[in-house]
C-alpha atoms as an extended CHARMM CRD file, in Angstrom:
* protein
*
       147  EXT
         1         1  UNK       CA            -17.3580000000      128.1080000000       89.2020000000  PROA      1               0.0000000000
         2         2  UNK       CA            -20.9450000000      126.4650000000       88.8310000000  PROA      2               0.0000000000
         3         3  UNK       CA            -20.6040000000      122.2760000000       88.0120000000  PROA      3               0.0000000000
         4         4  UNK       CA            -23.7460000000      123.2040000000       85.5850000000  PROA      4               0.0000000000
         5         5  UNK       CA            -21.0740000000      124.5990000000       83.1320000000  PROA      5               0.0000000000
         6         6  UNK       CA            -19.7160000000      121.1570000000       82.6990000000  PROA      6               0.0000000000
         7         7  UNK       CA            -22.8140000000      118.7740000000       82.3240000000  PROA      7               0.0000000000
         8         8  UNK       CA            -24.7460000000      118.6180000000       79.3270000000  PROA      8               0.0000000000
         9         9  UNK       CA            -28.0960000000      116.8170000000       79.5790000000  PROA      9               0.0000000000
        10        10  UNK       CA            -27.0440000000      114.6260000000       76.7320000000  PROA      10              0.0000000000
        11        11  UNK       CA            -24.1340000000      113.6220000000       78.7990000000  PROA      11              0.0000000000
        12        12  UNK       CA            -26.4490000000      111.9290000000       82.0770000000  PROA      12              0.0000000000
        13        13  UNK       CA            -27.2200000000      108.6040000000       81.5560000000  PROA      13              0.0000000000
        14        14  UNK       CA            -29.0380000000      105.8340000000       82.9900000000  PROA      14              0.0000000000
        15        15  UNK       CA            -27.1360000000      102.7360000000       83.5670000000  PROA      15              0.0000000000
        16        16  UNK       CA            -27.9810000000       98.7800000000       84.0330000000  PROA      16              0.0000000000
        17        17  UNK       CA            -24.5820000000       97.1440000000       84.2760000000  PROA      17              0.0000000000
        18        18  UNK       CA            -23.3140000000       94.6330000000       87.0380000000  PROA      18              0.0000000000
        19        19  UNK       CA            -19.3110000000       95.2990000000       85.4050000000  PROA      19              0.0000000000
        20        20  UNK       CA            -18.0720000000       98.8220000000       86.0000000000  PROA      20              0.0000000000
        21        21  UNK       CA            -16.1080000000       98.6760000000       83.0260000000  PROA      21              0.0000000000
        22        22  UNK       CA            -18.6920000000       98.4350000000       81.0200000000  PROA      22              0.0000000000
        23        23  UNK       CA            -20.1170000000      101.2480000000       82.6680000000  PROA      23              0.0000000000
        24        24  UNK       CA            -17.2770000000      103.2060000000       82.4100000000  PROA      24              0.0000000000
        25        25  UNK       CA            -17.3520000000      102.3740000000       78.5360000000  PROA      25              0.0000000000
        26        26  UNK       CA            -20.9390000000      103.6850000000       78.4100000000  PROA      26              0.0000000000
        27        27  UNK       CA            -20.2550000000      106.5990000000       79.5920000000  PROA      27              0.0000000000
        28        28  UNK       CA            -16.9280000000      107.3570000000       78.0720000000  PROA      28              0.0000000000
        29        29  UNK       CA            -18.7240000000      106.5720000000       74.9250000000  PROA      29              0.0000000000
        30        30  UNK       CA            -21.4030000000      109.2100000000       75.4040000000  PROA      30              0.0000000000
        31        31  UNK       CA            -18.1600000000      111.4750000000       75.0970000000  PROA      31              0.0000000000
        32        32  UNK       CA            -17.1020000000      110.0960000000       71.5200000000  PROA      32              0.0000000000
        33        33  UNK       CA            -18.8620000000      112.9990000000       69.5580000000  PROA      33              0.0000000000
        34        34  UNK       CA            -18.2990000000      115.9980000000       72.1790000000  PROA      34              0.0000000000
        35        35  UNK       CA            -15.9730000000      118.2870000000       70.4050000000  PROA      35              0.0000000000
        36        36  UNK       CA            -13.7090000000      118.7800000000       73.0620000000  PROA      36              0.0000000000
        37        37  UNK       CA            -12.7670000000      115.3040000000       72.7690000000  PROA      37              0.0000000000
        38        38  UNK       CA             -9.1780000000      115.6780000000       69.9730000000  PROA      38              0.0000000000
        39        39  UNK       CA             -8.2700000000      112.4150000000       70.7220000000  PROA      39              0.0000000000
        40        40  UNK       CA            -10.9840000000      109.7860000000       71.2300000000  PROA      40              0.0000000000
        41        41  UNK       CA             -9.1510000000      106.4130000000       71.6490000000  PROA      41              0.0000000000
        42        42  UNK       CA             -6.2140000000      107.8370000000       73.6770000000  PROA      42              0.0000000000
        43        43  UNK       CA             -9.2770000000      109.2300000000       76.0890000000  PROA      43              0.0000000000
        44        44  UNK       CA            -11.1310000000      106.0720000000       76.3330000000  PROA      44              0.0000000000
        45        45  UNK       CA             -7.7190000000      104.2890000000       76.8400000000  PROA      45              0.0000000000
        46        46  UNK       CA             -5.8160000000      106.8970000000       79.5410000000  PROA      46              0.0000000000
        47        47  UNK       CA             -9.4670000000      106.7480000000       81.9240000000  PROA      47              0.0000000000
        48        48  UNK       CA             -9.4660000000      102.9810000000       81.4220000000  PROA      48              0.0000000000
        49        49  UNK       CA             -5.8840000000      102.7660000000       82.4420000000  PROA      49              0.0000000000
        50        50  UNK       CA             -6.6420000000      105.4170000000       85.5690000000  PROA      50              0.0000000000
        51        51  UNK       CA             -9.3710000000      102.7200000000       87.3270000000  PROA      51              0.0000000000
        52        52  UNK       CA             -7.2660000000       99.7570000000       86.9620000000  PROA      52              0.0000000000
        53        53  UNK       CA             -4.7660000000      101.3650000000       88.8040000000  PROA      53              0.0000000000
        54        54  UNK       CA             -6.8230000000      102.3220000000       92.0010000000  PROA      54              0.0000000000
        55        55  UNK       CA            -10.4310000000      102.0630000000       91.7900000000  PROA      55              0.0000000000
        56        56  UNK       CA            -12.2820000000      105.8870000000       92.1060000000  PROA      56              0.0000000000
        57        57  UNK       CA            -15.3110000000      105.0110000000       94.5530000000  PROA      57              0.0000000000
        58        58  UNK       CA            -15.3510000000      107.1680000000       97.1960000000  PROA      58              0.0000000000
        59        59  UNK       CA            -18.1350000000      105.8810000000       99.0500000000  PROA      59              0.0000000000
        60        60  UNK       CA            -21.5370000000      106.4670000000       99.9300000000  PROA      60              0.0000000000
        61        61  UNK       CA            -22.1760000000      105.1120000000       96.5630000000  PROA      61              0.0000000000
        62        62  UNK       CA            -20.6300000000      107.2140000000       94.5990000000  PROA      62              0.0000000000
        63        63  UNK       CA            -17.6380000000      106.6560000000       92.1750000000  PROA      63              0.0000000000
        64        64  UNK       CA            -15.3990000000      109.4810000000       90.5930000000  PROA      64              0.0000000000
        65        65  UNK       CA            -13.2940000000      108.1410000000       87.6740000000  PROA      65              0.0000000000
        66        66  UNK       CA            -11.1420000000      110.5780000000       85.9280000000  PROA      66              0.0000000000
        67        67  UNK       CA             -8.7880000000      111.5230000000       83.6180000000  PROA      67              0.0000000000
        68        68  UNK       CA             -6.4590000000      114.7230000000       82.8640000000  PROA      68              0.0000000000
        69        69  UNK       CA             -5.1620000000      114.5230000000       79.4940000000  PROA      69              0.0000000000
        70        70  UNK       CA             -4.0900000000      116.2960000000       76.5680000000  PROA      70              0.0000000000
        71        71  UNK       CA             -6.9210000000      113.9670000000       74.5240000000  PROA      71              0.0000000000
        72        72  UNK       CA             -9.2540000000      116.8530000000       75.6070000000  PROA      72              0.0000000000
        73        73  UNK       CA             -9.4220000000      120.8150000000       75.0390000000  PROA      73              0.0000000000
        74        74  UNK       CA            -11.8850000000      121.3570000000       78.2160000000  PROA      74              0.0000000000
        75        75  UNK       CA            -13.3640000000      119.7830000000       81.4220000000  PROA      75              0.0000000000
        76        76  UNK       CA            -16.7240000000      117.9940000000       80.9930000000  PROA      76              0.0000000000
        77        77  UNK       CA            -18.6250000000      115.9680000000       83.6270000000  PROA      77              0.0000000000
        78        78  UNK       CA            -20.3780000000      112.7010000000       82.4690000000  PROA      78              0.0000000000
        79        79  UNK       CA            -22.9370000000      111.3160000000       84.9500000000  PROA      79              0.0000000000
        80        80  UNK       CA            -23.8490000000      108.0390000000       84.7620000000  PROA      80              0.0000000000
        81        81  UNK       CA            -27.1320000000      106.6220000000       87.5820000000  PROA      81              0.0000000000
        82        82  UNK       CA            -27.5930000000      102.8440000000       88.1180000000  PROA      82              0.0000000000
        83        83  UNK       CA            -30.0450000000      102.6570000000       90.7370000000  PROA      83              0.0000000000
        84        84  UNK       CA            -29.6510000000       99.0450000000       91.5780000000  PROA      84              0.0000000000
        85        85  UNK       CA            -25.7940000000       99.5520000000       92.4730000000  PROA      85              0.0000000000
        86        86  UNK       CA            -22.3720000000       97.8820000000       90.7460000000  PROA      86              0.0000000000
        87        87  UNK       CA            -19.7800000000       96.7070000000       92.6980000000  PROA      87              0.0000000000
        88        88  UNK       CA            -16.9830000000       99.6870000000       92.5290000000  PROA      88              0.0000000000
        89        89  UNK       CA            -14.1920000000       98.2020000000       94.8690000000  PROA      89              0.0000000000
        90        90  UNK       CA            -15.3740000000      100.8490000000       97.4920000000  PROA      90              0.0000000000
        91        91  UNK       CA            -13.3260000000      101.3280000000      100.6180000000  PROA      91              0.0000000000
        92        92  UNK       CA            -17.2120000000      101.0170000000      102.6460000000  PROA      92              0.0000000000
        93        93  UNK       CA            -18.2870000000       97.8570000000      100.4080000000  PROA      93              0.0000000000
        94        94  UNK       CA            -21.3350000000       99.9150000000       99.2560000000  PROA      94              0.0000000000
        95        95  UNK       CA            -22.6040000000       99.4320000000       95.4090000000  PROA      95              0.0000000000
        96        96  UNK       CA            -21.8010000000      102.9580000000       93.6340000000  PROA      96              0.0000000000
        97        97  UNK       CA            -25.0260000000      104.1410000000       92.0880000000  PROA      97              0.0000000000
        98        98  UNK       CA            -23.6210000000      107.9300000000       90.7140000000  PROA      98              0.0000000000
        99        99  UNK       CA            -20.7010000000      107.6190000000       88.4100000000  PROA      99              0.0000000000
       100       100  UNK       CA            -19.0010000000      111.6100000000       87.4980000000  PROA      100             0.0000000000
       101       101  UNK       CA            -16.8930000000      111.0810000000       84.7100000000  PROA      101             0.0000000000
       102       102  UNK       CA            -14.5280000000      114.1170000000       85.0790000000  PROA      102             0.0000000000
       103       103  UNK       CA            -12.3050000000      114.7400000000       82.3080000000  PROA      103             0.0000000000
       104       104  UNK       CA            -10.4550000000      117.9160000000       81.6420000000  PROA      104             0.0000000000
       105       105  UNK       CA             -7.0320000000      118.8190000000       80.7010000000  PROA      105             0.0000000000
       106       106  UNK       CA             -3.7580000000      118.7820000000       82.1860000000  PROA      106             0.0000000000
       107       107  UNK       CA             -4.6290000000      121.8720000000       84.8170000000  PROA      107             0.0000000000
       108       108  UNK       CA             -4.5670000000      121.3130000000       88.2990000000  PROA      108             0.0000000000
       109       109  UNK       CA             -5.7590000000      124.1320000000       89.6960000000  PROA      109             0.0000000000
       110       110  UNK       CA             -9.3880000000      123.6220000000       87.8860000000  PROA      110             0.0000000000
       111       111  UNK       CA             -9.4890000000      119.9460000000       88.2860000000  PROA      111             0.0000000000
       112       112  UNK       CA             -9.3180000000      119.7870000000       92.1530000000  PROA      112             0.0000000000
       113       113  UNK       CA            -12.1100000000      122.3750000000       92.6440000000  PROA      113             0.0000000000
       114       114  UNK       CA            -14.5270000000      120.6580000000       90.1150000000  PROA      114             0.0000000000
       115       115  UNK       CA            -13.6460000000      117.2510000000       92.1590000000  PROA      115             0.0000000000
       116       116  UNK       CA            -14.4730000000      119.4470000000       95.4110000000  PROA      116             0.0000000000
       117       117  UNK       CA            -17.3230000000      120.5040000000       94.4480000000  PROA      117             0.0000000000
       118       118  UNK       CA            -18.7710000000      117.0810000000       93.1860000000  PROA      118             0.0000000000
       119       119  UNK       CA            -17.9000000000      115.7130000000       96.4840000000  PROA      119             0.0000000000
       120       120  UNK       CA            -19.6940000000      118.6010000000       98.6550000000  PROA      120             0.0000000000
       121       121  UNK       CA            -22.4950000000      118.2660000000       96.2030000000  PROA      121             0.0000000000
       122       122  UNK       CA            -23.2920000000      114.7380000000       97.4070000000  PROA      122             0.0000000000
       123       123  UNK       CA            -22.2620000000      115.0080000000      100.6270000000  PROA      123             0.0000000000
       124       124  UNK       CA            -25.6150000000      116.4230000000      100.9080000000  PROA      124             0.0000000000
       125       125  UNK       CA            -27.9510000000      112.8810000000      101.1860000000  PROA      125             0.0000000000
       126       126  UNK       CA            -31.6200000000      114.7360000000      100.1970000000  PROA      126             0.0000000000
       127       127  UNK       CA            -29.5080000000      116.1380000000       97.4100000000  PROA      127             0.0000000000
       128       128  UNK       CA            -27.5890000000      112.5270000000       95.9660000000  PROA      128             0.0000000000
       129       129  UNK       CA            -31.1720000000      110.8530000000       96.8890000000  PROA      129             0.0000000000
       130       130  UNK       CA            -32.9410000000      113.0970000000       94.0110000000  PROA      130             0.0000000000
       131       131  UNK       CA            -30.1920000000      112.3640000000       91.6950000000  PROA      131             0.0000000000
       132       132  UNK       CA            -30.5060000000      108.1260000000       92.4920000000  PROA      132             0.0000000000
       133       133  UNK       CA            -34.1250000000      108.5640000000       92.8820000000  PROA      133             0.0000000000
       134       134  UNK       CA            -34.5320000000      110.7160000000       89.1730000000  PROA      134             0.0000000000
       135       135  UNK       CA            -36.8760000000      110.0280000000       86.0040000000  PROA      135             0.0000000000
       136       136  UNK       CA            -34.8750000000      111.3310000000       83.7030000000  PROA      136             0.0000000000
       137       137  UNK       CA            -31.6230000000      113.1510000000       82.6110000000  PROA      137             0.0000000000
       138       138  UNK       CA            -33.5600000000      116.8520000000       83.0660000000  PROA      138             0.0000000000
       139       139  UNK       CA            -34.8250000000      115.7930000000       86.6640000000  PROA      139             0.0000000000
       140       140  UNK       CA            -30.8900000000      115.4520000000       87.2960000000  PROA      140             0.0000000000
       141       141  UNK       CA            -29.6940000000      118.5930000000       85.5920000000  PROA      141             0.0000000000
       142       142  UNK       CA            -32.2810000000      120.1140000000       86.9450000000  PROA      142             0.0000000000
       143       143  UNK       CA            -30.9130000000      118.9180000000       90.7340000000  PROA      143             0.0000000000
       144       144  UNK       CA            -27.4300000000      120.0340000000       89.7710000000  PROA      144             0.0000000000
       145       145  UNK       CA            -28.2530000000      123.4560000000       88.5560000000  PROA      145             0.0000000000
       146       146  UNK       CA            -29.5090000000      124.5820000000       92.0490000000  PROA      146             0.0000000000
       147       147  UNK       CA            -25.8060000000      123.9480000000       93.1620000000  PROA      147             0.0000000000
């Protein structure tokens, strides 16, 4: 399973946001006219509902918010950059500056090695520096694809 099957280049944004919710509106917005999106309002409203109950930064600056629901046919990934940092809750204090929106349906299985491999992917620091330090939403995919 390559990551580069769920990322669309259309689907990396740049951020500039002190509130993660409106972050996390940005980016679940970009998702409003994917087709594997059924249920658009139930989405935006079940990963909504998911950060208020436990915030999804995992540290380092990086922030995982998800949701597995029956409002989508498919996984997707939507990456959001802020280079400046927003406050995420995060166990270490530090500012999140990558945001993966993972979304997918109700299927385990799938779900835990796409979050596995998102976290091994920026475990690597030259790798999540070329993603914070990017130009644009290609210089990202690009970064990804080697994975």
């Amino acid at each position: 399973m390559k990551l580069i099957n769920f990322i669309k280049k259309e689907g990396i944004l740049f951020l500039n946001s002190d509130d993660k919710f409106e972050v996390l509106n940005q980016m679940i917005t970009c998702a409003q006219k994917d087709p594997l999106v059924t249920d658009f309002e139930r989405y935006k409203k079940e990963v909504i509902d998911r950060e208020k109950i436990i915030p999804t930064a995992v540290g380092k600056g990086i922030a995982i918010p998800h949701a597995k629901t029956d409002a989508v046919k498919d996984f997707f990934i939507i990456i959001g950059v802020d280079k400046k940092g927003i406050d995420w809750n995060a166990l270490d204090g530090e500012p999140v500056k990558v945001i993966f929106l993972v979304s997918g349906p109700e299927e385990h299985h799938k779900y835990l090695q796409i979050i596995s491999k998102l976290i091994l992917c920026v475990k690597n620091k030259k790798r999540l520096d070329k993603i914070i330090n990017a130009d644009s939403p290609d210089d990202i995919y690009e970064v990804l694809k080697e994975i």
